[in-house]
N, CA, C and O atoms as CSV, one atom per row, in Angstrom:
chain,resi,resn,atom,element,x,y,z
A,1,UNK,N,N,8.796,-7.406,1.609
A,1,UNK,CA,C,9.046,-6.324,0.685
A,1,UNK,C,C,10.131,-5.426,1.257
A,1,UNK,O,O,10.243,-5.066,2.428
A,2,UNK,N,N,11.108,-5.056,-0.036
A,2,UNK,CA,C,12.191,-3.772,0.796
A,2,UNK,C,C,11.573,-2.515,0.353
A,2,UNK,O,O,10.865,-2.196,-0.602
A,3,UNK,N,N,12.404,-1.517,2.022
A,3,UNK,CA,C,11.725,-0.256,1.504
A,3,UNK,C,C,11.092,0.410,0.556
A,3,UNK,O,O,9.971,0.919,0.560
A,4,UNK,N,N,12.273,0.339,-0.613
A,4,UNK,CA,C,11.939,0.699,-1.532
A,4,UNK,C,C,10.718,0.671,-2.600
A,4,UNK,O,O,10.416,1.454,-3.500
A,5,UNK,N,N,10.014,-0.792,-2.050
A,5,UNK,CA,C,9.149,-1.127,-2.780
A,5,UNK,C,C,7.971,-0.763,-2.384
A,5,UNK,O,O,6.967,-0.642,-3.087
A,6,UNK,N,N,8.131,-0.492,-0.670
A,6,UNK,CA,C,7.198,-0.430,0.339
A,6,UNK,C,C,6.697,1.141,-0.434
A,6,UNK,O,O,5.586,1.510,-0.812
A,7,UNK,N,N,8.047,1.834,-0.464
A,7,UNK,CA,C,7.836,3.849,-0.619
A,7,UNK,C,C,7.863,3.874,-1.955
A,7,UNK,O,O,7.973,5.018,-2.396
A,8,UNK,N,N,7.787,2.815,-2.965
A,8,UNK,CA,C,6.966,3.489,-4.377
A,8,UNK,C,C,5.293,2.606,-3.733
A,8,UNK,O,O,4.440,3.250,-4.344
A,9,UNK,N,N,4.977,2.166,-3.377
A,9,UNK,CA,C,3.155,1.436,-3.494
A,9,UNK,C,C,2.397,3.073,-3.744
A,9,UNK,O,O,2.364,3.973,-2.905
A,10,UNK,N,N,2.036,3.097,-4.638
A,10,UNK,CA,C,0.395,4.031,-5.077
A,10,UNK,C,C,-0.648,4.036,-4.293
A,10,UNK,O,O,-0.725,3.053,-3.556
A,11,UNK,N,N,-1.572,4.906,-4.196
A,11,UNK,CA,C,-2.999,3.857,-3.560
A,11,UNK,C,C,-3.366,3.409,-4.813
A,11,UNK,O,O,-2.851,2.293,-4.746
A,12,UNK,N,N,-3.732,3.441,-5.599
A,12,UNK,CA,C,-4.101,2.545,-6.447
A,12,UNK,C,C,-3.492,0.900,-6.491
A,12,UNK,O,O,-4.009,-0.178,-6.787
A,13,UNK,N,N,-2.104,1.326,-6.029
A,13,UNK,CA,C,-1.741,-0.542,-6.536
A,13,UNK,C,C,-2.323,-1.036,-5.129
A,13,UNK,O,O,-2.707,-2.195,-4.974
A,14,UNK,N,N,-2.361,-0.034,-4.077
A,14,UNK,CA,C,-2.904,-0.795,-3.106
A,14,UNK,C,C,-5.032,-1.174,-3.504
A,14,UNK,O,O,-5.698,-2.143,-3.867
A,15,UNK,N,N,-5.166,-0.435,-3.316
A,15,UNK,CA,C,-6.949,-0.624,-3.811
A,15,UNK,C,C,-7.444,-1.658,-5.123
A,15,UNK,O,O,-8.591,-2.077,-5.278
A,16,UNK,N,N,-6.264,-1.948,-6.014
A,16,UNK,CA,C,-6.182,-2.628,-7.227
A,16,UNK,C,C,-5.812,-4.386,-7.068
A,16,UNK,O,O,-4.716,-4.855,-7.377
A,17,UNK,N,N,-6.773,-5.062,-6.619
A,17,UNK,CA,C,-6.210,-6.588,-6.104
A,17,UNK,C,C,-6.960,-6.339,-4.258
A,17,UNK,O,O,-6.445,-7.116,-3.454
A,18,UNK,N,N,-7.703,-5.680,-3.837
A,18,UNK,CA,C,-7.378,-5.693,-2.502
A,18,UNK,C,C,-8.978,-6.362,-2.896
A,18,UNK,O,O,-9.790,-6.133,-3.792
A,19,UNK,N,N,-8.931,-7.408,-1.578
A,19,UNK,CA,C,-10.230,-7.900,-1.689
A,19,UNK,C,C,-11.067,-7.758,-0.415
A,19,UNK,O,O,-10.414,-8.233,0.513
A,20,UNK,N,N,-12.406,-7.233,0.056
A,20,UNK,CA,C,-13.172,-6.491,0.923
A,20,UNK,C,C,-13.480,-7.755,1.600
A,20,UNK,O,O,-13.312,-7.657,2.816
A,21,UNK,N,N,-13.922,-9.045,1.164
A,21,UNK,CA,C,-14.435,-10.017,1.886
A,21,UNK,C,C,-13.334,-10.483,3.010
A,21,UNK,O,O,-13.495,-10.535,4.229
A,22,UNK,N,N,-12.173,-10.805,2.244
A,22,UNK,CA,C,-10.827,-11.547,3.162
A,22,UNK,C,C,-10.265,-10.824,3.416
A,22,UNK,O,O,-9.294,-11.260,4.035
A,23,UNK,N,N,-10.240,-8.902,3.226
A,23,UNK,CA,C,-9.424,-8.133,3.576
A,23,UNK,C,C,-7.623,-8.430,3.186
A,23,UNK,O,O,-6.819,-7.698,3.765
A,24,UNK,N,N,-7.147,-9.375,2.328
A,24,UNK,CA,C,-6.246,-10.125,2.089
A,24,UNK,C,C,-6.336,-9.122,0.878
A,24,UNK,O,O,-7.354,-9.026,0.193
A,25,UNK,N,N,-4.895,-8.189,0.606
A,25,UNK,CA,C,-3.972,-7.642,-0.997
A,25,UNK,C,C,-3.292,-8.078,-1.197
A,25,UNK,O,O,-2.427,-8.579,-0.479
A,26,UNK,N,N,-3.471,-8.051,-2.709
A,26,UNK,CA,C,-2.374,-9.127,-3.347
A,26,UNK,C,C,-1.873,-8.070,-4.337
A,26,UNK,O,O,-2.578,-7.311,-5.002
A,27,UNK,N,N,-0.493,-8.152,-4.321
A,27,UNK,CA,C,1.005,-7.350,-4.733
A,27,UNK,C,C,1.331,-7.660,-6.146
A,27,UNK,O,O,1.850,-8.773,-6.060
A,28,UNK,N,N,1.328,-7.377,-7.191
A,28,UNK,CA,C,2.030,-8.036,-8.232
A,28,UNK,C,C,3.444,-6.387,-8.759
A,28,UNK,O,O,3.298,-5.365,-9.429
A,29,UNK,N,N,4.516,-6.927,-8.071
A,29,UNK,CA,C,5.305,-5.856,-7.579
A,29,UNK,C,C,7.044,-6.104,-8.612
A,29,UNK,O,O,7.455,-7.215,-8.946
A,30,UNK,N,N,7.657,-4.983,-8.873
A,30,UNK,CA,C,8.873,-5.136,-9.633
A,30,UNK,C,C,10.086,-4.924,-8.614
A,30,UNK,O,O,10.165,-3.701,-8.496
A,31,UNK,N,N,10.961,-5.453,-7.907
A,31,UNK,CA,C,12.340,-5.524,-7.189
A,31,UNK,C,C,13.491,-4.784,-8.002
A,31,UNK,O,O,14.345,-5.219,-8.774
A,32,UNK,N,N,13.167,-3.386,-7.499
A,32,UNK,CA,C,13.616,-1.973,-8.021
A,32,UNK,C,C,15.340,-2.569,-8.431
A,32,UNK,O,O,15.780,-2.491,-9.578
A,33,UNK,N,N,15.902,-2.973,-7.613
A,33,UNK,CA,C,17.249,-3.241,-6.960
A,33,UNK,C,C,17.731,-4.707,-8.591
A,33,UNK,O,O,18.496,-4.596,-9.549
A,34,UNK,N,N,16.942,-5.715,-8.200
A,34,UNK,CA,C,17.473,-6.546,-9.113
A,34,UNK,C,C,16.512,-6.652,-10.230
A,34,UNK,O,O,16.557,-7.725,-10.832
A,35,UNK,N,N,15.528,-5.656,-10.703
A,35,UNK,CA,C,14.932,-6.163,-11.478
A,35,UNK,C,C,13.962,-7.701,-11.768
A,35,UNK,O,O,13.768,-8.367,-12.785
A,36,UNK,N,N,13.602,-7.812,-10.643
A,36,UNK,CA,C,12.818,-9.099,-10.369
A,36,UNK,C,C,11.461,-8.820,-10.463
A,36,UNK,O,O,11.030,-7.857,-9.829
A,37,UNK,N,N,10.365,-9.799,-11.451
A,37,UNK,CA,C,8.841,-9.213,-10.937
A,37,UNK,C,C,8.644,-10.108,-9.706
A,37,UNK,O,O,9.430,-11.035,-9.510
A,38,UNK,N,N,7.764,-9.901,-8.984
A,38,UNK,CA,C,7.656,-10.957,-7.711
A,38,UNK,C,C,5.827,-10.382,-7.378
A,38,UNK,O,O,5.296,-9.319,-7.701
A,39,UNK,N,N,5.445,-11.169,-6.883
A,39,UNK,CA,C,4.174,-11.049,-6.151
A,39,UNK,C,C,4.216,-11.540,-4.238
A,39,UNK,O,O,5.075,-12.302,-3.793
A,40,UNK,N,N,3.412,-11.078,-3.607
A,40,UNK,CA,C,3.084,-11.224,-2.429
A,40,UNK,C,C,1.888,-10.462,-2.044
A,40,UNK,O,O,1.454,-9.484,-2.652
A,41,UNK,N,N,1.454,-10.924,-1.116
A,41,UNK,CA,C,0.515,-10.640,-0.259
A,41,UNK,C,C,0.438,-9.752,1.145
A,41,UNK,O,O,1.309,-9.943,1.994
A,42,UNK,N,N,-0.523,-8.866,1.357
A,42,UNK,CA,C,-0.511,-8.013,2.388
A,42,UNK,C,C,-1.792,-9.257,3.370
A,42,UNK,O,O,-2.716,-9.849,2.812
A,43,UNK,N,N,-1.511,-9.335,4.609
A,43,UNK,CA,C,-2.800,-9.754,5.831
A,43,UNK,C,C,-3.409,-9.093,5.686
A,43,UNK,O,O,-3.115,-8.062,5.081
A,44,UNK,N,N,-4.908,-9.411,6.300
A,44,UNK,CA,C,-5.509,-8.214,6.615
A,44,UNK,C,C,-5.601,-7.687,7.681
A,44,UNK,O,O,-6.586,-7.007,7.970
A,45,UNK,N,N,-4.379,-7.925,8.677
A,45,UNK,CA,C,-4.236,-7.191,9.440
A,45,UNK,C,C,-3.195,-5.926,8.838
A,45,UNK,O,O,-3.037,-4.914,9.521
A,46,UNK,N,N,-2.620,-6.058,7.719
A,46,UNK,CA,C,-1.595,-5.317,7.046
A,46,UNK,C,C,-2.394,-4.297,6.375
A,46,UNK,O,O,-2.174,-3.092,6.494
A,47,UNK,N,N,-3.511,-4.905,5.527
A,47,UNK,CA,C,-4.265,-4.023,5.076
A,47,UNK,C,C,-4.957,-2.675,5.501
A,47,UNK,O,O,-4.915,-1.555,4.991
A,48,UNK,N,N,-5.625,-3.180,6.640
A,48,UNK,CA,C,-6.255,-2.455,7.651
A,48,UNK,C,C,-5.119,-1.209,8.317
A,48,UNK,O,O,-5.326,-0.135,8.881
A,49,UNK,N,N,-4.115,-1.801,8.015
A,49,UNK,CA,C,-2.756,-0.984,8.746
A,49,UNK,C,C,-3.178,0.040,7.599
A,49,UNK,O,O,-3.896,1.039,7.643
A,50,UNK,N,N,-2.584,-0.472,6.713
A,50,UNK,CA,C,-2.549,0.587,5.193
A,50,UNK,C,C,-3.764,1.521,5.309
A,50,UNK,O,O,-3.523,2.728,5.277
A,51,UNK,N,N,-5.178,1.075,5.452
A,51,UNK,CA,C,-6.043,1.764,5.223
A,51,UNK,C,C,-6.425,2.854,6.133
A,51,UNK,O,O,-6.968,3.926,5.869
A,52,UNK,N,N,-5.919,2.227,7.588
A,52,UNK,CA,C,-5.694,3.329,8.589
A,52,UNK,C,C,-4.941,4.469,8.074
A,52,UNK,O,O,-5.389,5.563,8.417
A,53,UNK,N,N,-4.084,4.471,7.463
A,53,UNK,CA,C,-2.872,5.549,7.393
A,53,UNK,C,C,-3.610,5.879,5.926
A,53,UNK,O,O,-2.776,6.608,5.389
A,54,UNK,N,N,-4.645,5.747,5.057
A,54,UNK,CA,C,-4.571,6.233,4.200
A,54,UNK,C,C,-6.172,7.372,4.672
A,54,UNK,O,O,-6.718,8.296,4.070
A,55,UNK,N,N,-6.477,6.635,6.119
A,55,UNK,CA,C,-7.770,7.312,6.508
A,55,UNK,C,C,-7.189,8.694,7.139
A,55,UNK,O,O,-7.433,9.881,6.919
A,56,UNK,N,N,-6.328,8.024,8.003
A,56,UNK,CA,C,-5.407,9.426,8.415
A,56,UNK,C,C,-5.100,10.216,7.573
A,56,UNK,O,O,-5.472,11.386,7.649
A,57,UNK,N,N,-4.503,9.853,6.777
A,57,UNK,CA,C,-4.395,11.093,5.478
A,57,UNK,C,C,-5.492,11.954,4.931
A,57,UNK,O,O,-5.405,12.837,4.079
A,58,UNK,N,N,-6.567,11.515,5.602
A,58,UNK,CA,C,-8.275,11.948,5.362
A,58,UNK,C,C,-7.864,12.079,3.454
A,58,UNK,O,O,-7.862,13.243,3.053
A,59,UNK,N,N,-7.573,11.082,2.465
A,59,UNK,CA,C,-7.985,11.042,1.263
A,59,UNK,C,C,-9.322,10.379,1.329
A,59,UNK,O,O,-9.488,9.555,2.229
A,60,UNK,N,N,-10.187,10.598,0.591
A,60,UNK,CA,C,-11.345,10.602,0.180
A,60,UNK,C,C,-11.173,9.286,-1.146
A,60,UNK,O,O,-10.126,9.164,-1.782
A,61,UNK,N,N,-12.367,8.421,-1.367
A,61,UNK,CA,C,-12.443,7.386,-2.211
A,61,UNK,C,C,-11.425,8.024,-3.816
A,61,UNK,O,O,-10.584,7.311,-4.364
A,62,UNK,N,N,-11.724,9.235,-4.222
A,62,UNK,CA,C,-11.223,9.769,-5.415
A,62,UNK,C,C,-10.217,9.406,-5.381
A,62,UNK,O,O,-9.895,8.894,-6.453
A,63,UNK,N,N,-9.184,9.388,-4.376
A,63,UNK,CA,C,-7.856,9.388,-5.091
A,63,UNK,C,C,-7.038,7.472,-4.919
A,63,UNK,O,O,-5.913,6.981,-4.819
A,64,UNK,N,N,-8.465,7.003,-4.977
A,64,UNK,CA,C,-7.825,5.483,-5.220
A,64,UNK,C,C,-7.314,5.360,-6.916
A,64,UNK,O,O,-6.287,4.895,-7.409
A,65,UNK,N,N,-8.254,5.855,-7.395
A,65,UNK,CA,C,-7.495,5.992,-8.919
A,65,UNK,C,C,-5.710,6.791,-9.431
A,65,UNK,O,O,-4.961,6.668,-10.399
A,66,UNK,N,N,-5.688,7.823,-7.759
A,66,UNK,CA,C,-4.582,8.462,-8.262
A,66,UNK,C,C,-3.368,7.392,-8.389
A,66,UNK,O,O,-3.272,6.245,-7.953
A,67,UNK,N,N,-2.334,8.324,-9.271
A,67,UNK,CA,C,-0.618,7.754,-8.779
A,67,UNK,C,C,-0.091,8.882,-7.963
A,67,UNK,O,O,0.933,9.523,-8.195
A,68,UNK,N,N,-1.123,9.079,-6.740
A,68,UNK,CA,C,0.058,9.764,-5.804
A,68,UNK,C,C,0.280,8.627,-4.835
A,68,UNK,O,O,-0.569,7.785,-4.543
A,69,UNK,N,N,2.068,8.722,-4.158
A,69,UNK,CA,C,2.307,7.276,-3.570
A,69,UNK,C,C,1.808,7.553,-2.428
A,69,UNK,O,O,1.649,8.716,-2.057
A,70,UNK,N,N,1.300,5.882,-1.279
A,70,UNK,CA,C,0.803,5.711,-0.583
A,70,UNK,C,C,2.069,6.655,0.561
A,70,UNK,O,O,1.682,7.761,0.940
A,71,UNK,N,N,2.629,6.470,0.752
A,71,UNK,CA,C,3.911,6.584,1.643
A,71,UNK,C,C,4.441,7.823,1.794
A,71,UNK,O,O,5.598,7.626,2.167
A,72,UNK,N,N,4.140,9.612,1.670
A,72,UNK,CA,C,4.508,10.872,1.414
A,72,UNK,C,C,5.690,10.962,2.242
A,72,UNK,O,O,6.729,11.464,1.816
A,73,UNK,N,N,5.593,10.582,3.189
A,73,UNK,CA,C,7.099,11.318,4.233
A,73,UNK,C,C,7.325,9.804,5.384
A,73,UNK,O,O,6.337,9.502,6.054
A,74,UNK,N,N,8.123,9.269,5.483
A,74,UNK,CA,C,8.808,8.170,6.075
A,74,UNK,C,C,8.320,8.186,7.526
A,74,UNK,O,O,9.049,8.293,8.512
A,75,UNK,N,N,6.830,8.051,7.522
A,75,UNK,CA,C,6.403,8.114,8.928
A,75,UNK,C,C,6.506,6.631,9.310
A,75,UNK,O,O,6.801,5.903,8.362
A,76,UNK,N,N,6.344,6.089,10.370
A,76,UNK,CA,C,5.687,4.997,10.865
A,76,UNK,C,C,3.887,5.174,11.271
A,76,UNK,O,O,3.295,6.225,11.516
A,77,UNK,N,N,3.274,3.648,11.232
A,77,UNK,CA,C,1.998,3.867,11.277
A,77,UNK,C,C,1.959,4.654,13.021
A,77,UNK,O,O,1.335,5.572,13.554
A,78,UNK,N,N,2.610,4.041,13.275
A,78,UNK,CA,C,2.448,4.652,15.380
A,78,UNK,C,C,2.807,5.995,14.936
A,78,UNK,O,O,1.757,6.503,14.543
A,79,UNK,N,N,3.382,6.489,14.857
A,79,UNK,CA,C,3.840,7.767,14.690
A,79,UNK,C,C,2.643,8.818,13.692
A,79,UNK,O,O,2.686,10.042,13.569
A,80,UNK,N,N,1.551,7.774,13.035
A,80,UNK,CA,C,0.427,8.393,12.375
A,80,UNK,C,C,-0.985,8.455,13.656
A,80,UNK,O,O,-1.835,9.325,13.842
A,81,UNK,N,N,-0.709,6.967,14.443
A,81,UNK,CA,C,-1.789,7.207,15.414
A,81,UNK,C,C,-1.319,7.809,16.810
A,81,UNK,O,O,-2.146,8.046,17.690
């Protein structure tokens, strides 16, 4: 995924497809740049990344429904732990 696609993800598009058993998200994502739909997949070691940084953010289950984006200010995850 490019940046761009990385710094629009929602929590919702993340929580929406994410599956608890395999820890494995699945992306069904638009390529801002060329207008491409494309899909991919997060690991669940990727996931777990994500969910770290969304724990850090101390959001609470409520705002899996929001469209506020996952990504607020161009941190890195190290730079969150």
């Amino acid at each position: 995924m490019a940046a761009n696609e990385i710094g629009n993800l929602k929590v919702s598009d993340f929580f929406n497809g994410y599956d608890p058993e395999t820890g494995v998200k699945y992306l069904d994502l638009r390529r801002q740049k060329m207008k491409i739909d494309f899909f991919t997949f997060l690991s669940p070691e990727a996931s777990k990344a994500v969910k770290k940084y969304l724990d850090f953010r101390a959001r609470e289950p409520k705002t899996r429904k929001s469209d506020r984006f996952i990504v607020l200010f161009f941190l890195t995850l190290s730079q969150a732990f």
